[in-house]
DOTIMI-263258 format. One record per residue: x, y, z of N, C-alpha, C in turn; residue number from 0; residue in three letters. Coordinates in Angstrom, 3 decimals. Atoms other than C-alpha are relative to their C-alpha. Layout:
<pts>
<npx X; npy Y; npz Z; capx X; capy Y; capz Z; cpx X; cpy Y; cpz Z; num NUM; residuo Ala>
...
</pts>
This chain:
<pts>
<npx -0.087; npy 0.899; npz -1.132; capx -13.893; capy -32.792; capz 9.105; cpx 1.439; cpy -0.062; cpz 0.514; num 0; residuo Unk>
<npx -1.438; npy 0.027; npz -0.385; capx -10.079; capy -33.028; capz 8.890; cpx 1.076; cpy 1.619; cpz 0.729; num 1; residuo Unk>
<npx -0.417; npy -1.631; npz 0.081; capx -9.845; capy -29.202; capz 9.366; cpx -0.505; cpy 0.325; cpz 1.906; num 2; residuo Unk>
<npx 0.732; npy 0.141; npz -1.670; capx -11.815; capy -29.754; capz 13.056; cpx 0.520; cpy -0.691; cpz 0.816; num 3; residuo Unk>
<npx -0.387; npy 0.632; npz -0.810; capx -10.073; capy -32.482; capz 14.363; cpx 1.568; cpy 0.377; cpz 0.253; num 4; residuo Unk>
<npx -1.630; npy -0.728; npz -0.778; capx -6.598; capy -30.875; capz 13.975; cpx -0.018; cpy 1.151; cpz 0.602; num 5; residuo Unk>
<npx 0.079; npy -1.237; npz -0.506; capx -7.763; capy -27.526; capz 15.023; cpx -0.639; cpy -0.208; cpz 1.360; num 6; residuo Unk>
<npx -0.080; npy 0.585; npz -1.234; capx -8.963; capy -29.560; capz 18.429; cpx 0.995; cpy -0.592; cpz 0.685; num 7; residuo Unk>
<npx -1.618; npy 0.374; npz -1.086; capx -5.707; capy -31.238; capz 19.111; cpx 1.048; cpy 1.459; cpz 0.078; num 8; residuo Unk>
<npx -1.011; npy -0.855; npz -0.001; capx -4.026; capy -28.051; capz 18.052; cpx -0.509; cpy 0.865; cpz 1.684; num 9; residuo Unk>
<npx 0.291; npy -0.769; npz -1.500; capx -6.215; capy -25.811; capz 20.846; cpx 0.445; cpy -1.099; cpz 1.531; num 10; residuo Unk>
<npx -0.497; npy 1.085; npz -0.804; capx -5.397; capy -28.930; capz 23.300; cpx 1.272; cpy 0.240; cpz 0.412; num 11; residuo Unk>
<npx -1.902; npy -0.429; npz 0.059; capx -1.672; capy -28.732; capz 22.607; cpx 0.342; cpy 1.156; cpz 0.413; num 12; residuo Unk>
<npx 0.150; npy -1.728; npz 0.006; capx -1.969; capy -24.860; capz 23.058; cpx -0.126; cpy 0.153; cpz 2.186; num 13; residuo Unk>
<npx 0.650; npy 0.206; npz -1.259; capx -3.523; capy -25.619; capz 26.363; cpx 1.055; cpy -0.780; cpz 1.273; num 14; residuo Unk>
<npx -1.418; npy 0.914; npz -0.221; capx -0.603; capy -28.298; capz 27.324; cpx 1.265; cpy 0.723; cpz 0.171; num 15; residuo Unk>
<npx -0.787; npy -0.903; npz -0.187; capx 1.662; capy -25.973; capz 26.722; cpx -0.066; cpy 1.083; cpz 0.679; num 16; residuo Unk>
<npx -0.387; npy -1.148; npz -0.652; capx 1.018; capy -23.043; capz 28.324; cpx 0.060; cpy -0.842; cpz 1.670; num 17; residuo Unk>
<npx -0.691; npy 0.709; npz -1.405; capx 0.705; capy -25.470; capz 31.737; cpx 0.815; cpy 0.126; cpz 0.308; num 18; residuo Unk>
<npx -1.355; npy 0.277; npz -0.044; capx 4.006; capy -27.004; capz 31.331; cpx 0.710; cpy 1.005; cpz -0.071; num 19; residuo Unk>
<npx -0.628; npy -0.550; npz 0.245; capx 5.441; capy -24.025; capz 30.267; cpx -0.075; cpy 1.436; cpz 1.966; num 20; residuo Unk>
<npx 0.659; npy -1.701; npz -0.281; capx 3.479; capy -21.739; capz 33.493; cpx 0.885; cpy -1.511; cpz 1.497; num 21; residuo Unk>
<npx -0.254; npy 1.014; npz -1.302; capx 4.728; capy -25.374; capz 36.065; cpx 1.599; cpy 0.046; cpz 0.116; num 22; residuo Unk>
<npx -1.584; npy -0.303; npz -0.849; capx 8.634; capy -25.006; capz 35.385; cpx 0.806; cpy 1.329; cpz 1.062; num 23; residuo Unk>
<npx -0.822; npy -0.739; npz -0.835; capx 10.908; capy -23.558; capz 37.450; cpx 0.901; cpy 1.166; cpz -1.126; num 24; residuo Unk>
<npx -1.300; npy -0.842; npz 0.566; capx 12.762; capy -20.179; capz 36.469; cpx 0.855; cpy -0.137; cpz 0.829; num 25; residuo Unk>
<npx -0.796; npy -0.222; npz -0.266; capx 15.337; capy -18.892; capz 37.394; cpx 0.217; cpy 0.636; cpz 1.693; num 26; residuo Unk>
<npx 0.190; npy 0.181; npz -1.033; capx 14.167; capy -17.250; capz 40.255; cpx -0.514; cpy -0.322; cpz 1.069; num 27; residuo Unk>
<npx 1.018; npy 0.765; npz -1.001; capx 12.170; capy -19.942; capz 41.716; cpx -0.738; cpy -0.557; cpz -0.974; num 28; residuo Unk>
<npx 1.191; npy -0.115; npz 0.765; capx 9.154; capy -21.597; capz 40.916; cpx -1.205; cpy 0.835; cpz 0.187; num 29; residuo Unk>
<npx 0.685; npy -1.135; npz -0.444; capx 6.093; capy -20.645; capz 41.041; cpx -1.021; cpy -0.196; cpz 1.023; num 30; residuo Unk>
<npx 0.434; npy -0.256; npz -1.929; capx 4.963; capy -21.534; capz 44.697; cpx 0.828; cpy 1.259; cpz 0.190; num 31; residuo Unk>
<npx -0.563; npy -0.281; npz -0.452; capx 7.289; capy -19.803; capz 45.539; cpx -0.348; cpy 1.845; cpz -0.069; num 32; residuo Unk>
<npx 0.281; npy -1.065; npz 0.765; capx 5.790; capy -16.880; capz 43.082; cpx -1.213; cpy 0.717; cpz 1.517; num 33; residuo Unk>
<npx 1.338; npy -0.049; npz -0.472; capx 2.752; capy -17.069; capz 45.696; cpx 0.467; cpy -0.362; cpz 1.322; num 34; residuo Unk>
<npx -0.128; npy 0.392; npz -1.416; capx 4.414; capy -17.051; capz 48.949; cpx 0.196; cpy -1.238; cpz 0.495; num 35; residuo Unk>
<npx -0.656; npy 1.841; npz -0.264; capx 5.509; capy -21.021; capz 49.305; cpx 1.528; cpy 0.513; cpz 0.377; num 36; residuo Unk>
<npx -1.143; npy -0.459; npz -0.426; capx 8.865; capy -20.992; capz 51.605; cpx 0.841; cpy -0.784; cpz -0.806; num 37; residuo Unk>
<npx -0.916; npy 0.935; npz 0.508; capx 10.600; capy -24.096; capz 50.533; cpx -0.744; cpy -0.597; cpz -1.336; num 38; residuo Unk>
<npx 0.489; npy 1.075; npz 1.238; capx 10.452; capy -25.757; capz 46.680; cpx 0.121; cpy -1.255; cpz 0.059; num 39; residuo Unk>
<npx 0.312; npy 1.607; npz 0.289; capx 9.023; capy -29.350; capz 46.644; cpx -1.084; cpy -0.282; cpz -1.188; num 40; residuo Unk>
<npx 0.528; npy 0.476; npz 1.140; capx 8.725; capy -30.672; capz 43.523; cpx -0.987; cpy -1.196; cpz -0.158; num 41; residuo Unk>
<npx 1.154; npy 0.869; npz 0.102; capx 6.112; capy -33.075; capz 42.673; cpx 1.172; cpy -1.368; cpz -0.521; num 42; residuo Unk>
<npx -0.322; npy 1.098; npz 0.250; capx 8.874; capy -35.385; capz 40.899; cpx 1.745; cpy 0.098; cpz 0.399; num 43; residuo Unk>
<npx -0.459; npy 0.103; npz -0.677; capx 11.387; capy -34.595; capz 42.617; cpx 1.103; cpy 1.552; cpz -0.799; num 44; residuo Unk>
<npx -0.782; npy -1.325; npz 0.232; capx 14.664; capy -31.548; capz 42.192; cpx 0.134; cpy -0.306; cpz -1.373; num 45; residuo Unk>
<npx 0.749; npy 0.473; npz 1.044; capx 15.498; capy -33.084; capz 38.861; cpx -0.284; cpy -0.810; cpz -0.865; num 46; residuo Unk>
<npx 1.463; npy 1.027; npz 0.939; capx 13.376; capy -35.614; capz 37.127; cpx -0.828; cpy 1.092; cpz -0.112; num 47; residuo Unk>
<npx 0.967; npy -0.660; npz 0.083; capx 11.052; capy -33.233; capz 37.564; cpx -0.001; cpy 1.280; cpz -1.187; num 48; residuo Unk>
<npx -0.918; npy -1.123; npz 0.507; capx 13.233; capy -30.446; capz 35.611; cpx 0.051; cpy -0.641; cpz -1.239; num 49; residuo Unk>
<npx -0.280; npy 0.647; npz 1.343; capx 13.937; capy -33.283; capz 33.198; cpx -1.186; cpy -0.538; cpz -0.742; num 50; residuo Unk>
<npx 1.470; npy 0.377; npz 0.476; capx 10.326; capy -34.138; capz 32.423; cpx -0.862; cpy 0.597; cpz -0.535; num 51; residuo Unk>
<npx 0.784; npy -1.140; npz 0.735; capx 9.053; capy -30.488; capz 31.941; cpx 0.552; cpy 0.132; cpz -1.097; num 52; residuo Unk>
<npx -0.636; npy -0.384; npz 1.018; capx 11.929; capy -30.002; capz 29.783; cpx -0.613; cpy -0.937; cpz -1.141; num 53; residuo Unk>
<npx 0.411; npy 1.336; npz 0.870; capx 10.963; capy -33.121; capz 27.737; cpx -1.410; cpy 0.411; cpz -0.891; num 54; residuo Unk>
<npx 1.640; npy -0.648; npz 0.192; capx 7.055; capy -32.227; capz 27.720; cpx 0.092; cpy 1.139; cpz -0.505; num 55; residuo Unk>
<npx 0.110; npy -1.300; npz 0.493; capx 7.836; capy -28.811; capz 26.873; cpx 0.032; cpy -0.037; cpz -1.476; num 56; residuo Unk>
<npx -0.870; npy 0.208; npz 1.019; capx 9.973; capy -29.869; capz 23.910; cpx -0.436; cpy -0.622; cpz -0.792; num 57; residuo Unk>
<npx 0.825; npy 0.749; npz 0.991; capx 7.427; capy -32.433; capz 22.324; cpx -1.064; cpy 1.226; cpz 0.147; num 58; residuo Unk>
<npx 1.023; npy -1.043; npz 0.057; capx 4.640; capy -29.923; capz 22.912; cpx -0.041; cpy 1.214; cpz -1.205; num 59; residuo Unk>
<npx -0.302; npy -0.895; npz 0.952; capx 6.543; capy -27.131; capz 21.049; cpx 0.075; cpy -0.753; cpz -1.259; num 60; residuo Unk>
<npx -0.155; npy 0.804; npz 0.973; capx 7.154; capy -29.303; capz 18.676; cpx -1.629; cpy -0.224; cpz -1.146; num 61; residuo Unk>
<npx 0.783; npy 0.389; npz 0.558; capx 3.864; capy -30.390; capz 17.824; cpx -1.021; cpy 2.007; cpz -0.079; num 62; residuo Unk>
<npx 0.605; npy -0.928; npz 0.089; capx 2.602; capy -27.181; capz 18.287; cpx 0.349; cpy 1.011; cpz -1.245; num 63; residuo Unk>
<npx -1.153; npy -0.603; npz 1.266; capx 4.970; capy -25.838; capz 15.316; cpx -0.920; cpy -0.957; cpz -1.431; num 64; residuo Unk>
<npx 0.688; npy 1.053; npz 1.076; capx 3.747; capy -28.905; capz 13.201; cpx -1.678; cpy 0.132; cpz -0.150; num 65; residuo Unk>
<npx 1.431; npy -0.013; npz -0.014; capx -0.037; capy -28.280; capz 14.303; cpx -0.183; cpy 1.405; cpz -0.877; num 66; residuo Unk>
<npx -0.180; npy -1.244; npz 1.353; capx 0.504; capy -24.544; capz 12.527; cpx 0.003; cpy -0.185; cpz -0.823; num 67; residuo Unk>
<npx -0.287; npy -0.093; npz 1.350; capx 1.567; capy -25.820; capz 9.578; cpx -0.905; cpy -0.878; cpz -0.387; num 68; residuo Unk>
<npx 0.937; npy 1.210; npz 0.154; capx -0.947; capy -28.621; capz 9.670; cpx -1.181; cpy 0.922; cpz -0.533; num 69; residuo Unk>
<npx 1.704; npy -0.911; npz 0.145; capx -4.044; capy -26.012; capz 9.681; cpx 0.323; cpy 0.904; cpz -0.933; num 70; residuo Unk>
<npx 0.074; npy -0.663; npz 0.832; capx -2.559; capy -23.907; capz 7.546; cpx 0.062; cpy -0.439; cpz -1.745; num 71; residuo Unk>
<npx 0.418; npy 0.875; npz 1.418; capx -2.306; capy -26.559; capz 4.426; cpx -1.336; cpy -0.435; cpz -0.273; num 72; residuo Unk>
<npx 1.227; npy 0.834; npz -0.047; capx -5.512; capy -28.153; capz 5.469; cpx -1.251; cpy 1.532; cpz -0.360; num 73; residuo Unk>
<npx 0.908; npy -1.294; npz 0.250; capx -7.201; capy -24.308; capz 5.491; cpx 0.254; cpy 0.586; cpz -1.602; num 74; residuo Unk>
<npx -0.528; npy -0.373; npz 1.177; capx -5.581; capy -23.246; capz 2.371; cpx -0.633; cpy -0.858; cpz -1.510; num 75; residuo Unk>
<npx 0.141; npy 0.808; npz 1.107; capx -6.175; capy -26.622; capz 0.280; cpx -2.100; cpy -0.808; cpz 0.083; num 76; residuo Unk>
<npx 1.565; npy 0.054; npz -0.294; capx -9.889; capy -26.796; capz 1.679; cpx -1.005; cpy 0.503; cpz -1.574; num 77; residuo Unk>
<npx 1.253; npy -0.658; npz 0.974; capx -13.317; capy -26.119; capz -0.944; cpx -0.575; cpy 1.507; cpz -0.239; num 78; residuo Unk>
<npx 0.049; npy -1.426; npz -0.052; capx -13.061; capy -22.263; capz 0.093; cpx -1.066; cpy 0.300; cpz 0.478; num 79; residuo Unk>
<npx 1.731; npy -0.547; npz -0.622; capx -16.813; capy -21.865; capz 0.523; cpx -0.848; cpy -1.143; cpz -0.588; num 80; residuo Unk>
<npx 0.879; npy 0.583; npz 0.440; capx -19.927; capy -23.674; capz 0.238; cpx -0.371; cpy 0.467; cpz -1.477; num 81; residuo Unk>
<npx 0.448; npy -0.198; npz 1.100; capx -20.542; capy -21.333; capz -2.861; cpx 0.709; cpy -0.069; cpz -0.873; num 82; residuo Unk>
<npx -0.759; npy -0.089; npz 1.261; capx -17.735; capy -21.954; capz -4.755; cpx -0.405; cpy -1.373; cpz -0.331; num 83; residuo Unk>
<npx 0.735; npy 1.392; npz 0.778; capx -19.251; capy -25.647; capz -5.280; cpx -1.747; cpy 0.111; cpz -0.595; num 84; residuo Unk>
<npx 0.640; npy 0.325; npz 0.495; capx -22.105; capy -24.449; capz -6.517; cpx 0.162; cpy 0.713; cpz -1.481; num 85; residuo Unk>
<npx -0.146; npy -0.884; npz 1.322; capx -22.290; capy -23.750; capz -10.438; cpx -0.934; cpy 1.078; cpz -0.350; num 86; residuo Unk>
<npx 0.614; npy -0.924; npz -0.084; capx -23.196; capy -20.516; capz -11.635; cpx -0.861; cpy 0.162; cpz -1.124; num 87; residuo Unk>
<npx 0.987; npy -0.037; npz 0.514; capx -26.133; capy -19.505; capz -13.228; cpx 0.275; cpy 0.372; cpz -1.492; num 88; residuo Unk>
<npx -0.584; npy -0.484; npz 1.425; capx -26.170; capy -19.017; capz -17.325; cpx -0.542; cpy 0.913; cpz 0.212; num 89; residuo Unk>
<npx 0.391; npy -1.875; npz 0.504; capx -26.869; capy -15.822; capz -18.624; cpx -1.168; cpy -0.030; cpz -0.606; num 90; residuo Unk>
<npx 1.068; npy 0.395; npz 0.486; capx -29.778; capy -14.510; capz -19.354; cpx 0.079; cpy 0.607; cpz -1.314; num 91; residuo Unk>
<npx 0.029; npy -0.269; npz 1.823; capx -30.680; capy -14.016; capz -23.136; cpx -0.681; cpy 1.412; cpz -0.194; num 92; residuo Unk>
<npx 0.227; npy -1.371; npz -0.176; capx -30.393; capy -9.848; capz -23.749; cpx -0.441; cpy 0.099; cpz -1.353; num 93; residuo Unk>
<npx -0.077; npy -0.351; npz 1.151; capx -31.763; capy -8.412; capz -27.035; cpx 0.999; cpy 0.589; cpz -0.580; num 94; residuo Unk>
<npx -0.845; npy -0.368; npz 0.910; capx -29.638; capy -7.517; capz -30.081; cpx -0.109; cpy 1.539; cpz 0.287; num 95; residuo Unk>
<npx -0.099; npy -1.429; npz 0.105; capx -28.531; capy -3.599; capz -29.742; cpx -0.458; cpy 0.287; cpz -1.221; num 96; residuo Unk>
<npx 0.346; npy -0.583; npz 1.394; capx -30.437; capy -1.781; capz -32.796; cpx 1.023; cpy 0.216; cpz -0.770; num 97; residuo Unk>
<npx -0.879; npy -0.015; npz 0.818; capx -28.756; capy -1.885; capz -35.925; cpx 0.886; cpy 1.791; cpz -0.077; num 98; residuo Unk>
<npx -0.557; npy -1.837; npz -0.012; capx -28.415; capy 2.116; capz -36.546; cpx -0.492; cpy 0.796; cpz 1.285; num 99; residuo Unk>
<npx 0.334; npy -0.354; npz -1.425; capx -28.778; capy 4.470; capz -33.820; cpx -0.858; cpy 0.901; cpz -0.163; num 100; residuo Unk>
<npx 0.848; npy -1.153; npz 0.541; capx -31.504; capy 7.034; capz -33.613; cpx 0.503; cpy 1.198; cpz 0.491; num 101; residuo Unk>
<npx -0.904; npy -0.832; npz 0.045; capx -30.489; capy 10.266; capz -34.515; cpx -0.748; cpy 1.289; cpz 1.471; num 102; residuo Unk>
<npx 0.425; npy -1.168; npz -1.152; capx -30.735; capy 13.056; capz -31.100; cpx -0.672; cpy 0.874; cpz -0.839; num 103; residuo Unk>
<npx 0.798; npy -0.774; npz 0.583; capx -33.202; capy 15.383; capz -31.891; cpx 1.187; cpy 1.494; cpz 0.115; num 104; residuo Unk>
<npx -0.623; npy -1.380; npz 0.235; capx -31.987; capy 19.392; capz -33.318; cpx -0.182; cpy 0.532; cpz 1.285; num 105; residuo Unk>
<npx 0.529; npy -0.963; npz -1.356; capx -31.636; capy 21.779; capz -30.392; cpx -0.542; cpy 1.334; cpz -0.762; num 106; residuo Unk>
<npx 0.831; npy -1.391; npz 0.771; capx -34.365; capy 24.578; capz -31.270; cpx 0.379; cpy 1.001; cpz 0.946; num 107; residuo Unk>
<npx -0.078; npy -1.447; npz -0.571; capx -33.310; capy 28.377; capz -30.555; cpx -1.416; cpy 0.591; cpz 0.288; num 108; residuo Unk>
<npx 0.629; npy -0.968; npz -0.308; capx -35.820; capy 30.449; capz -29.220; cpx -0.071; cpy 1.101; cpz -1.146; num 109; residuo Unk>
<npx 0.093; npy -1.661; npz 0.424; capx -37.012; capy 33.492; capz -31.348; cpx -0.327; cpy 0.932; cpz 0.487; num 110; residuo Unk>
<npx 0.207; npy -1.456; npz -0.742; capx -36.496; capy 37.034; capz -30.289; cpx -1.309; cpy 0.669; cpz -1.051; num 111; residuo Unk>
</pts>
């Protein structure tokens, strides 16, 4: 159960991030601009807006670093399989190997 609900915030976070990461501005432009937009108008303005992705980016990565290591203790320290909880069957009861062994029969030659 605990193995599902972090591996839902983790795809979430995953999801969060690539946004934020696909909404800042490079270097040369954003990305209206990528798509034919003349002038950049930011939604929160030149920057706040700069300072907000950065922010969001920066908790995102963050948790997204921590959500890795989260699934990988929680996968690791998990029950492995349904069949390793179940116990395994006894053995079944083989007869005793004969005391002496019986002896191979002579190899018979042919007579000319």
């Amino acid at each position: 159960m605990l193995y599902y609900l972090v591996a839902t915030i983790f795809v979430v976070n995953c999801l969060v991030l690539l946004l934020v990461i696909l909404i800042q501005q490079g270097k040369a432009g954003d990305m209206a601009s990528a798509f034919g937009g003349g002038s950049s108008q930011a939604a929160f303005g030149a920057r706040t807006g700069a300072t907000l992705l950065t922010k969001v980016t920066w908790v995102s990565a963050s948790l997204f670093f921590a959500g890795a290591l989260a699934l990988t203790i929680v996968s690791t320290r998990g029950p492995g399989s349904v069949i390793g909880s179940v116990p395994a069957p006894a053995p079944a009861a083989t007869q005793p190997a004969p005391a002496t062994p019986t002896p191979a029969p002579a190899p018979t030659t042919p007579k000319p």
